[in-house]
N, C-alpha and C positions, 0 to 999 in steps of 0.2 A: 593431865598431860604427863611424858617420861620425864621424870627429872632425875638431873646429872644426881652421882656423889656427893659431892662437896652443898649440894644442899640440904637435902634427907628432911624436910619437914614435915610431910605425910607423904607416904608411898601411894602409888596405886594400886586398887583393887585386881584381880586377876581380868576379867572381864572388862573394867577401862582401858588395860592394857591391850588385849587381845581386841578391842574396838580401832583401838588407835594406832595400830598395827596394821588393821585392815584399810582405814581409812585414809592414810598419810602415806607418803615416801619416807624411805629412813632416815634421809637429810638430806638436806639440800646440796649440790657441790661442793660449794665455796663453806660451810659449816664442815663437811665429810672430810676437805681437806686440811680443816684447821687441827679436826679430831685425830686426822692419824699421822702427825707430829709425832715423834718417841717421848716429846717432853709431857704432851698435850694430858690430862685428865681423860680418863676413862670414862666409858656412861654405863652407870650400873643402876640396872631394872628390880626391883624385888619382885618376882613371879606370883610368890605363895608366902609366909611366915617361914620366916628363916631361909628359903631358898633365893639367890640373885642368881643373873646373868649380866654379860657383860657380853653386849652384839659384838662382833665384828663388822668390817666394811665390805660394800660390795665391789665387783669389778675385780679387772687381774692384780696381781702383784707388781705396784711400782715405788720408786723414793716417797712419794704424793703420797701413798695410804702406809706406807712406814711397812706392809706387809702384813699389816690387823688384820686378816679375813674373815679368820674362824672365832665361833664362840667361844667363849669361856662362862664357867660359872663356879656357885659354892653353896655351900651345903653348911648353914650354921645349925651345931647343937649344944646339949650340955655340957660336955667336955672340951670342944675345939670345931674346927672348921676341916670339911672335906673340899678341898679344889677340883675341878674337873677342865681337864688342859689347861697349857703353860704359857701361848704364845708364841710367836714369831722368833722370838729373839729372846739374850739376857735382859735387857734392858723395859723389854714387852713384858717380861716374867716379874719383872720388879713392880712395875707399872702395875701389873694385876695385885700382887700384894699390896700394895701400898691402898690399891681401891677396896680389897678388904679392908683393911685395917680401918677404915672411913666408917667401914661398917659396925664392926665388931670387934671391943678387944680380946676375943676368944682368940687362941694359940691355933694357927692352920698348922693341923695333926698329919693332912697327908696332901696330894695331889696326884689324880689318875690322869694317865694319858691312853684316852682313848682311842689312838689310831697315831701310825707312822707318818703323818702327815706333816709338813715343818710347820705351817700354821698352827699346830698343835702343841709340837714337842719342844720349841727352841730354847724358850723359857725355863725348861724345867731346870738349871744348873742356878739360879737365882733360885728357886724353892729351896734347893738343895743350900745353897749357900747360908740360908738360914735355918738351916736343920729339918729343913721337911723333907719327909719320906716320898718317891715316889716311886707309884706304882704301876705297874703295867704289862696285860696278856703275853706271854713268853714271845709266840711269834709274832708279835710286834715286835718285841723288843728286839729280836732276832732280825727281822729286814729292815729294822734301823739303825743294826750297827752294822749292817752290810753293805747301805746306801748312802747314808746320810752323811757323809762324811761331803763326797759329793752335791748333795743339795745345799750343805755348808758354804762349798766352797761358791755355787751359783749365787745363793742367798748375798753374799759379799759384793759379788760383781755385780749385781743389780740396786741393793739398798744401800752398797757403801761400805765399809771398812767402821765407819763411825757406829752406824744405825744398830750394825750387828759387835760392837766392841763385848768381851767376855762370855760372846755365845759359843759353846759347844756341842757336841755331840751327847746326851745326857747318857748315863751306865743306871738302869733304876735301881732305884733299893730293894724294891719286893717284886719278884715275879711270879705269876701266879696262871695257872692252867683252866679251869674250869669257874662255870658261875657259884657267888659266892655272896652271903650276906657280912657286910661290912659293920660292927658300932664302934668303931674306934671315938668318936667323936661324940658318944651318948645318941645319937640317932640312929635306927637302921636305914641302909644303904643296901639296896639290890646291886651287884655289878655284875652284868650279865657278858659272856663270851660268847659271841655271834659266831663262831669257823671262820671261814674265808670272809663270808658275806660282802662288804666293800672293801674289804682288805682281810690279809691274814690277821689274826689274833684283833679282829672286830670288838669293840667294849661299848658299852654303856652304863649309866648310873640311874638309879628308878632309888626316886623317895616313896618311900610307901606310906607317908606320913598323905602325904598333901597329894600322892601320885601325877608326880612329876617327874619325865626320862628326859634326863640329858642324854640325846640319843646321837653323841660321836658323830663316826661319820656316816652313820647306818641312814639319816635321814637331815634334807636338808630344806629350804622352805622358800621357794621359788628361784632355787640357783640349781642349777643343772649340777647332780653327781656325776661324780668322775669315778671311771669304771675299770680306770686300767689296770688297780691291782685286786679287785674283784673279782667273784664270782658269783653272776646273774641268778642261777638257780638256788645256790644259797641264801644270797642277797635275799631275794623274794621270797626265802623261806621264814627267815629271820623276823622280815616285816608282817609277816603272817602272823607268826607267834608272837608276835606285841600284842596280839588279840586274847591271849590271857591276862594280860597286866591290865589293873583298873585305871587306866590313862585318863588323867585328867590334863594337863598340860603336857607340851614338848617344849623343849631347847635344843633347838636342829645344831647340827655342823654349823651350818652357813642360812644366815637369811633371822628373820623377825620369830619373836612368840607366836607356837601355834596350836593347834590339838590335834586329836586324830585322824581329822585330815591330812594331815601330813604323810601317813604309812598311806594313803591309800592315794597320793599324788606322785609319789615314788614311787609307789607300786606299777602304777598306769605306766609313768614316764618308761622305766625298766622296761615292761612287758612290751610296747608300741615300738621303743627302741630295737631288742631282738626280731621283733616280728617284720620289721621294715626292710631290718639285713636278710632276715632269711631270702623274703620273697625277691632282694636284689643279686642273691647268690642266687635262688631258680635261676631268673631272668637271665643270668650269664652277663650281669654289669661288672665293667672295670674294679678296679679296686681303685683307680684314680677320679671315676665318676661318683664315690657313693658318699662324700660329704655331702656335696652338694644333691646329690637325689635324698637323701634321710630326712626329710621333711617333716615334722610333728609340730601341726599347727599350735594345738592346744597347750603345745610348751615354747612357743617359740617368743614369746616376752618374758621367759626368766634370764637372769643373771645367766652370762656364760652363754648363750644357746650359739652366740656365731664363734665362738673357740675351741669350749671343753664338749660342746656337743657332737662338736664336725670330727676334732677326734676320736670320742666313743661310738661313734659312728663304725669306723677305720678300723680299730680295734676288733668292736662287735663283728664287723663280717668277717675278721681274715683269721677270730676265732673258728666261726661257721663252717669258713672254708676249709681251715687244718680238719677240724671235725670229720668234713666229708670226705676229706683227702686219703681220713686214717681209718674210717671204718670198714673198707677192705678189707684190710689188713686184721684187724681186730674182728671182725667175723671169723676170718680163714683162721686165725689164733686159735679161736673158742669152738672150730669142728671137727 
């Protein structure tokens, strides 16, 4: 079975994990909402030797789940520890360290934030407060100090003034442009720069040890992505090229351990998604009928499908529509 932290007396195999991932819910309610307390213990997974995860919860963001969504994990080698995102919050960020620390007295040497997402990046001002570096894709960095200030202030009005006490807007330590092999830490680290793909300055982390991608926000594992600061065609390019990496494990965004199923459920979800708008911009549908026409059976029991769906929906066609709006114009340009 998963067991918490605070026990650690044998881990599970990669393969009981990924069994009993398939086979359970992630928690029960009334357990999910004990878990996402600010005080509550974390539940940290070991994947592989040396690699953990630490799930997030499902569902939207309320006081109840403290605002846990998104994964986190870490990367122990012979020199220190690699973090991969921060958390919700200060106080989330601490919480993750401390679940290291349960782990490992090795020194966390860095922490990536993989994407401008707050479930991501809230935490990282707690790394920092203990002298860890963090790292992070330029344009990411760049549309989270352009936005985030506002998702700060939202994050307050919803979790609370308390939940979010010492959280900031994080400045990183290192910013970095291009993919890049990491050993700060005596392990090699793949950190790969996706373009746009579900956001500007997209990141992931590939051990090449045990080939396992902590794959940000690029892939998520029965919760409906969110598309809105993406783009589709790169997105799906991106997940394409995980087809050179020798994947053996994933640590989505959001959702349970999984494998390379995952690039090829995201793939579908994307691809079925676009092709839904298109044929609803033929048809000449409203832009206020097309939540409710975007229908995709085959996803429609993930996480999010009656909220984050019905938006990328909206999104998706009224990209479409600009598209068809502007090629006119952008032909007459080009003769």
């Amino acid at each position: 079975m998963l067991r918490p932290t605070a026990t650690l007396p044998t881990w599970p195999t990669r393969r009981q994990l990924l069994l009993a991932a398939a086979a359970m819910p992630w928690l029960p309610a009334a357990r999910a909402q004990a878990d996402a307390r600010p005080s509550a213990p974390l539940q940290v997974l070991e994947v592989e030797a040396g690699i953990y995860m630490v799930q997030g919860l499902p569902g939207e963001l309320s006081p109840e789940n403290g605002g846990r969504l998104g994964n986190a994990g870490f990367i122990v080698g012979r020199q220190g520890v690699m973090a991969i995102d921060s958390g919700t919050s200060f106080l989330h960020g601490q919480a993750l360290l401390d679940a290291i620390a349960q782990v490992t007295p090795q020194p966390v040497r860095l922490v990536l934030l993989t994407q401008a997402r707050q479930e991501f990046i809230f935490g990282a001002a707690a790394y920092q407060a203990r002298g860890v570096a963090v790292h992070m894709q330029r344009r990411a960095a760049e549309l989270m100090a352009a936005r985030c200030e506002t998702c700060l202030k939202a994050l307050r009005a919803e979790l609370g003034e308390e939940a979010m006490r010492g959280t900031v807007v994080p400045k990183p330590d290192v910013l970095f442009d291009d993919t890049h092999v990491l050993d700060t830490i005596g392990r090699p680290v793949l950190v790969s720069h996706h373009g746009l793909a579900n956001g500007p300055g997209s990141a992931s982390a590939f051990d090449t040890r045990t080939g396992t991608l902590f794959a940000g926000g690029l892939l998520d594992n029965r919760r409906i992505p969110d598309v809105q600061d993406g783009d589709l065609a790169q997105w799906r390019q991106a997940i394409s090229a995980l087809r050179t990496l020798n994947i053996q494990t994933i640590v989505p965004g959001h959702g349970k351990l999984g494998g390379r199923e995952l690039a090829a459920s995201n793939d579908r979800y994307l691809a079925q998604l676009e092709a839904r708008c298109a044929a609803l911009l033929k048809a000449g549908t409203a832009l206020s009928a097309v939540p409710d026409a975007v229908e995709l059976p085959e996803f429609s029991r993930w996480d999010q499908y009656d909220n984050i769906h019905r938006r990328n929906a909206s999104v998706v066609f009224l990209r479409l529509e600009r598209q068809q709006l502007l090629a006119p114009a952008e032909q007459g340009a080009r003769s």
